[in-house]
DRENLO-627273 format. One record per residue (C-alpha): residue number from 1; x, y, z. Coordinates in steps of 0.02 Angstrom, whole numbers. Layout:
<nodes>
+-----+--------+--------+--------+
:  nr :      X :      Y :      Z :
+-----+--------+--------+--------+
: NUM :      X :      Y :      Z :
...
+-----+--------+--------+--------+
</nodes>
This chain:
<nodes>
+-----+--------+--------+--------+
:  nr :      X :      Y :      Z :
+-----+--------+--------+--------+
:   1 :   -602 :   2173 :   -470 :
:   2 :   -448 :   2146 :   -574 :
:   3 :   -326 :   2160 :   -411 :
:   4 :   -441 :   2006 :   -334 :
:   5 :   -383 :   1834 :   -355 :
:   6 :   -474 :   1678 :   -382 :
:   7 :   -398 :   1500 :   -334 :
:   8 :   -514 :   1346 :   -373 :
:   9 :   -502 :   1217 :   -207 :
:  10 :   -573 :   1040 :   -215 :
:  11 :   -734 :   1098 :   -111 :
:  12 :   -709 :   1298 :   -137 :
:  13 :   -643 :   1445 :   -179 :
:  14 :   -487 :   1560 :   -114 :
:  15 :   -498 :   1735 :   -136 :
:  16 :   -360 :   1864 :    -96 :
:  17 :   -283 :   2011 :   -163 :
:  18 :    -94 :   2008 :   -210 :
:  19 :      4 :   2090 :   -112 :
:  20 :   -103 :   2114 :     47 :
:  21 :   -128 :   1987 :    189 :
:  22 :   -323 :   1980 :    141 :
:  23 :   -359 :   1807 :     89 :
:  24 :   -539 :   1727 :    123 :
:  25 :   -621 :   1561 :     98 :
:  26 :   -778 :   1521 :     31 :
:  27 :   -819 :   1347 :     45 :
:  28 :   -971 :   1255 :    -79 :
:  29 :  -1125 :   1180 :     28 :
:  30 :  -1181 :   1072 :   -117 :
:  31 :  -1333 :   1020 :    -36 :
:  32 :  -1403 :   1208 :     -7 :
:  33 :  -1307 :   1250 :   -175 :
:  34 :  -1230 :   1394 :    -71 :
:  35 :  -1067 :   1473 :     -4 :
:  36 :  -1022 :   1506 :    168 :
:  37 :   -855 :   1620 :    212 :
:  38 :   -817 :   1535 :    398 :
:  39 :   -671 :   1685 :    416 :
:  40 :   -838 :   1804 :    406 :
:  41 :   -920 :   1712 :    536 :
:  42 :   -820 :   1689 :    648 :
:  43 :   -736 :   1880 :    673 :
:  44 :   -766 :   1974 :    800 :
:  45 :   -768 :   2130 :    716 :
:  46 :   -676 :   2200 :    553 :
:  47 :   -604 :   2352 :    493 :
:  48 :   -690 :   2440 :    339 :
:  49 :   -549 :   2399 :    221 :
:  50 :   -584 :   2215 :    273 :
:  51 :   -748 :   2237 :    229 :
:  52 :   -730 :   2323 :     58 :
:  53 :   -607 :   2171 :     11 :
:  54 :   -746 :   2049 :     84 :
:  55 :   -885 :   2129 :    -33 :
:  56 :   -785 :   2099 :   -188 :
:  57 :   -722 :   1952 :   -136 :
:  58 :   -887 :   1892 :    -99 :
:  59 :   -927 :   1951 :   -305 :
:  60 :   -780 :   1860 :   -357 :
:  61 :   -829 :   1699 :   -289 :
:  62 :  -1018 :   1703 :   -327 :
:  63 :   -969 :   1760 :   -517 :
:  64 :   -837 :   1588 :   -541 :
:  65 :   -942 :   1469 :   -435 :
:  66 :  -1082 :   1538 :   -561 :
:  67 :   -955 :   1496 :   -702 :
:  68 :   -905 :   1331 :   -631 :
:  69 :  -1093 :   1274 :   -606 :
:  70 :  -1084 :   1262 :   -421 :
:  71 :  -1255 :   1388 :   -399 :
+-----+--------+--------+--------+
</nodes>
């Protein structure tokens, strides 16, 4: 995961990988101590390299909001 990168927002996280146009969102839902990637929900469909980038992103965020005690 060293070419994903991790940008701390006021109610989330931003992960992308330099270089590329891939870039999602994953914003905190305090209440259910969660994260929820709107981008994710609301594709129609994406490509596999999408979805390789969207599991490590989704890794990326769960290991800092772990770190930043949002889960």
């Amino acid at each position: 995961m060293s070419d994903i990168s991790v940008e701390v927002l006021e109610n989330g996280l931003r992960v992308s990988r330099p270089g590329t146009s891939y870039v999602l969102t994953f914003l905190r839902n305090a209440q259910w101590r969660m994260l929820e990637a709107r981008e994710l929900l609301e594709a129609p469909s994406i490509s596999g390299h999408e979805a390789s980038f969207a599991a490590e992103a989704w890794k990326a965020a769960y290991s800092e909001a772990k770190a930043l005690g949002w889960l």
